[in-house]
N, C-alpha and C positions, 0 to 999 in steps of 0.2 A: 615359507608362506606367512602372508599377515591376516590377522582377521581386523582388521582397517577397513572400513567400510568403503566401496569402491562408486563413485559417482560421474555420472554423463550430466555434462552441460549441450542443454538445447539451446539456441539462441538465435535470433533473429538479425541484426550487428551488434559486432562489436569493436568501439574506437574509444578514445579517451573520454572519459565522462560519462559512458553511456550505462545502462545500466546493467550491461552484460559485463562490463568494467569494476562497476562499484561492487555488483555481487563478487561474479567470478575469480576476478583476480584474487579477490582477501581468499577464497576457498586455496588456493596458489600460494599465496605470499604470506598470509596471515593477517590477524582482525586487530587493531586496534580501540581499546577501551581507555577510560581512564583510572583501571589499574594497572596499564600496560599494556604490550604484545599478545595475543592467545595466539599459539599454535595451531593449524590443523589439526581436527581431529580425524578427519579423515582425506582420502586419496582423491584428488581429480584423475578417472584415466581416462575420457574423451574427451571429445567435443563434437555438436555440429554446427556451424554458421552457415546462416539461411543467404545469405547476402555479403561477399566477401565484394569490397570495396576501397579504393586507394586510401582509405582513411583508417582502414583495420589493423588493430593491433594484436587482434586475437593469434593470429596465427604466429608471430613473433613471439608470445607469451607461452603459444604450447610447445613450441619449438624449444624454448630457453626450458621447458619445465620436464619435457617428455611425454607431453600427451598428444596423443594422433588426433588429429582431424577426420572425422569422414564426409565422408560425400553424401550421405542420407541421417536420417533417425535413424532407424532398422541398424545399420552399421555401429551408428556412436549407443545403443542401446546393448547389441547385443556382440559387442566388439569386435565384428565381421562374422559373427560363426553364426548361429543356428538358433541361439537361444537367448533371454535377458541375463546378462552377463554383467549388471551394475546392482548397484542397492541402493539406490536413490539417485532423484533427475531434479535439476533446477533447470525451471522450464521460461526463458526469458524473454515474453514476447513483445519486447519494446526497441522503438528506433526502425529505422528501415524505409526502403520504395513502397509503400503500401497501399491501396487508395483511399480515399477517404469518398463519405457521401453525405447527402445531403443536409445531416444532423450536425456535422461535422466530428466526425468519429474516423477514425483511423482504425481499415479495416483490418487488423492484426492478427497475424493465424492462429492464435493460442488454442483455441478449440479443434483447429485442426491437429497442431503438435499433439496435443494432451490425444487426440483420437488416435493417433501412432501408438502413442505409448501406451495405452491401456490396450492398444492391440499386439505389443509384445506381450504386454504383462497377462494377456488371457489367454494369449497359445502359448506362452510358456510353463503355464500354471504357478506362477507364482507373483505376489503383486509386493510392491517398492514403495514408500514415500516417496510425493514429488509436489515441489514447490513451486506457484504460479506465480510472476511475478507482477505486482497493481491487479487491477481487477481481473477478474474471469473471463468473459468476453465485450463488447459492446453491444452486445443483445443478448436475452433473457432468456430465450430458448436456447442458447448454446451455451449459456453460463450453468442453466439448470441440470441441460444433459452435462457438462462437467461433474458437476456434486453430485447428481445422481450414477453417473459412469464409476467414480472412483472411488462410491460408497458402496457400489453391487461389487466392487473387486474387494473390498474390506482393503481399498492403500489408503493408508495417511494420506492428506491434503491439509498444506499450508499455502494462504497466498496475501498478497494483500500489499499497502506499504510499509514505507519506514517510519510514515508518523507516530504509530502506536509505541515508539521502543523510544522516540528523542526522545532530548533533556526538556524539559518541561520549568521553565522560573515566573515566579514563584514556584514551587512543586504542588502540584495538584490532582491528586486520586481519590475517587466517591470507594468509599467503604462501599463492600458487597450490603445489596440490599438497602442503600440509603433513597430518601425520599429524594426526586428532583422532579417539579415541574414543570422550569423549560429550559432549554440547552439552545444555545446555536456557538455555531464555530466562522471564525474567518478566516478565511482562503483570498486566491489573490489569481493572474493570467486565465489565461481560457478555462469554460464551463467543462469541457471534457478532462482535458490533461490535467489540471488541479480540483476541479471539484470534485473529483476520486479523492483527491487525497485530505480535502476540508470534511467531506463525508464520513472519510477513515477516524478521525481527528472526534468527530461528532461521535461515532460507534463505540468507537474504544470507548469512553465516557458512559454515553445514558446505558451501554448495556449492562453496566452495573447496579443499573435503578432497584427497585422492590421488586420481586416480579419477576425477575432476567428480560430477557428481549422478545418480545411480543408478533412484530414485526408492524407494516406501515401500509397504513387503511387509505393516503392519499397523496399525492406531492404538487405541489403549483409552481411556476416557475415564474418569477418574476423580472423584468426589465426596468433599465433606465428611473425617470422620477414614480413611477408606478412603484418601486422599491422604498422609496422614504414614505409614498401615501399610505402604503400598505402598513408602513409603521403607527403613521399618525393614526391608522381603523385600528391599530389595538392589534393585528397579525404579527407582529411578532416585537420582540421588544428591543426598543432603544437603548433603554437603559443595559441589558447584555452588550451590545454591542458597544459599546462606551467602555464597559469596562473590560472588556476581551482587548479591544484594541488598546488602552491605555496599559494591559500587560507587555504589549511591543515595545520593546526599543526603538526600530529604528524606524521611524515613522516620522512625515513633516510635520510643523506648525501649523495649527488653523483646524478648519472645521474636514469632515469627511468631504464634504460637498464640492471643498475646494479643488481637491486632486482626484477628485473619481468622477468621471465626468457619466460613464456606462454600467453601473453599482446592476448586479444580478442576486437575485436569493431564489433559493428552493427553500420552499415553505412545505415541513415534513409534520403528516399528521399519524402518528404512533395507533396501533388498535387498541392500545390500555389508557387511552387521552395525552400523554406526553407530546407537548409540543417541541418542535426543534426547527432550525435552520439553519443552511449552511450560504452563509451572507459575502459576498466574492468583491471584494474591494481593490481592484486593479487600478495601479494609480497612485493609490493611500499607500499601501506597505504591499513590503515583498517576504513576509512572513506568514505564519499560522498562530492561531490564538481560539481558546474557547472558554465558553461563561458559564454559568449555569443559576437558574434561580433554585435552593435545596430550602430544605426544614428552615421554620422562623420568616422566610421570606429572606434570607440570608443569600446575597451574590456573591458568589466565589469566582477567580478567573484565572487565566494561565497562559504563555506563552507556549509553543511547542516552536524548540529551537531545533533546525535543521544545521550543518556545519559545511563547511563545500573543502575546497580539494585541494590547496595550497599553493589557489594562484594568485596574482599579484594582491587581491584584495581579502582575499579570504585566506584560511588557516586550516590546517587538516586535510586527510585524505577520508570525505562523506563520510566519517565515523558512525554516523546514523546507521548508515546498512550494517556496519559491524556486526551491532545489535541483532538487527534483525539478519543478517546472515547466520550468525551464533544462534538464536535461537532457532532456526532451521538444521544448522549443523545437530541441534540437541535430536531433532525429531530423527536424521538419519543416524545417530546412533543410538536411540530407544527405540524407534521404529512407533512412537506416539508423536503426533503434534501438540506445540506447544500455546498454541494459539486457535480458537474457533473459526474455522473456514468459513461459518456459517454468517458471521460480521462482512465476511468480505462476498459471501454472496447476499449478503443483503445491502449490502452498500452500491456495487454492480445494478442491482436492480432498480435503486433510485433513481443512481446516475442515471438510466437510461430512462427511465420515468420524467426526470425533470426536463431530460432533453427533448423528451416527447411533448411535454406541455408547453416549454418553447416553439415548438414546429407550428403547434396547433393553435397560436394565438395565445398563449401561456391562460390555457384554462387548466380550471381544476383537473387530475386525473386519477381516479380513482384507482386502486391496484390492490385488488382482491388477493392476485397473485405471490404479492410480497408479504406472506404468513408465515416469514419465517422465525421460527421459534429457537433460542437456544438460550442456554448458563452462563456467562462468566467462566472463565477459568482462571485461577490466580495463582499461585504469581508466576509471569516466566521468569524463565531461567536466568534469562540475562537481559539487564537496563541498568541505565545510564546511574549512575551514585551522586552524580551531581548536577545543578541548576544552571549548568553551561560546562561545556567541553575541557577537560583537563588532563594533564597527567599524558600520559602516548599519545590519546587525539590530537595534541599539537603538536604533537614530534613529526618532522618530515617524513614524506613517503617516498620509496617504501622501506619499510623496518628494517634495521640493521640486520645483517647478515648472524 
């Protein structure tokens, strides 16, 4: 017998790149950092895929590793028999046939999976970490009952992206409790699928302000030249966004104006006055970057470098997830998370805030609702040591034998 901590993967597909791929496999094959290989610290022995597809590799991968597949949750939770039979679930509800509506949200089961699973974990009497991967749900009532469902069972919950764990150049982290005024971050492709993760990028940041995280008294969604007017009223600042961007590498010559023809911002108003935004420049760059005005009226800024997979253009296998794989692996073996769930249900809640005041003519919309309150936590366990990818991150994938 091992006392290995025994884990079920949910997932919705999985194929090359996806990110039942980027997570799962390193759980399988192991995590590249740039001080090297980490080993498993613990057992993958399920799986379920929602949607097995001629592009799936999933089933190849458990085959080659010795993990069954099953045909439901219930099965890959409680290993065919009777009872919860794992100790932690990464729960992955991205990719897939899913529909989408009129917000343009991709309606993705996650709140359904996680309802399975807390309904193992409550007739069996006993509850597991389990890691949601991007945001909670695409609306606020199902994201709520999540954090509420997994905090009346006393499980861990970790969820969120990979932005908060990249490499970051220059490197930049606000001391717990430092004064910031205003923050925005830049994001790039659609308002759903990346302004989660410019939001994530924004979070991780101001909720180290004075104070911790307060939560967000309003969000406006802005379009097209309505976006630079709103600059010239004094809503949010140029000057961040100048220098957030000028932390990018890879970005063309000339002015933003030139290459972003459709420029989006969610204009976020904090309940403690902290202003912020999450400023979407599709076009301009295909990166993340965020600014911040601190003490002295001092602008600070930073790149948040993501790494891709070692295809013709790029280098590495998404070392990013590493990270944040690793620090999820910490929480299934202390059975604490290592990061506040509560960023990523308040980020969840924006997103869908901001998409709402897009629907509605991008008026103000106020959100009583998003009072969410939490601390910092410092440090995880595990992040990047350096200002761009090195050392195993560019070693081919996957890991020597």
């Amino acid at each position: 017998m091992t006392d290995r901590k025994r884990i079920a993967a949910i997932v919705t597909e999985y194929f090359d790149g996806s990110h039942a791929d980027v997570v799962v496999t390193k759980f399988l094959k192991g995590f590249p950092t740039d001080a090297g290989f980490q080993a498993p610290r613990v057992d993958l022995v399920s799986m379920y895929i929602d949607q097995l597809t001629e592009r799936d590799i999933g089933q190849g991968l458990a085959n080659d590793h010795g993990v069954p597949i099953y045909p439901s949750i219930l099965g890959a939770l409680t290993l065919g028999g009777e009872e919860l039979a794992v100790d932690g679930v990464l729960l992955i509800g991205e990719h897939g046939e899913y529909a989408w509506n009129e917000k343009e949200q991709q309606l993705f089961p996650r709140k359904y999976f996680l309802e399975q699973i807390c309904g193992v974990m409550a007739t069996s009497g006993r509850s597991v970490p389990v890691f949601n991967d991007k945001h909670l749900s695409y609306n606020w009532h199902d994201a709520k009952w999540m954090y509420d469902r997994m905090d009346g069972l006393a499980a861990p919950m970790m969820a969120g992206s990979s932005l908060p764990v990249c490499w970051r150049n220059p490197w930049l982290e606000h001391d717990i409790d430092s004064k910031i005024d205003e923050a925005l971050a830049i994001g790039f492709s659609g308002l759903e699928i990346y302004g989660f993760h410019t939001l994530e990028v924004l979070q991780c940041m101001v909720e180290r302000r004075a104070g911790g995280e307060t939560g967000v008294t309003a969000v406006t969604c802005l379009e097209g030249d309505d976006v630079w007017q709103a600059a010239e009223d004094g809503r949010w600042s140029r000057e961040l966004a100048e220098a957030a961007c000028e932390a990018i590498e890879n970005k063309p010559a000339g002015a933003i104006e030139d290459h972003c023809s459709n420029p989006a911002i969610a204009l976020i108003e904090y309940r403690d006055g902290l202003r912020g935004a999450a400023l979407m420049l599709d076009g301009y760059v295909e990166d993340l970057a965020y600014a911040a005005r601190i003490e002295d009226n001092q602008v600070v800024a930073t790149e948040f470098f993501a790494q891709g997979h070692g295809g013709e253009d790029e280098d590495g296998p998404y070392a990013h997830f590493a990270y944040l794989s690793l620090n999820v692996e910490e929480m299934f073996v202390t059975g604490a998370s290592t990061a506040p769930v509560e960023r990523t249900l308040l980020t969840t809640g924006v997103l869908e805030a901001m998409l709402d005041s897009r629907q509605a003519n991008h008026q103000r919309l106020e959100t009583p609702w998003l009072d969410v309150t939490y601390q910092c936590r410092e440090p995880v366990p595990w992040r990047p040591v350096a200002s761009r990818p090195e050392g195993a991150c560019l070693d081919p994938w996957p890991p020597p034998a």
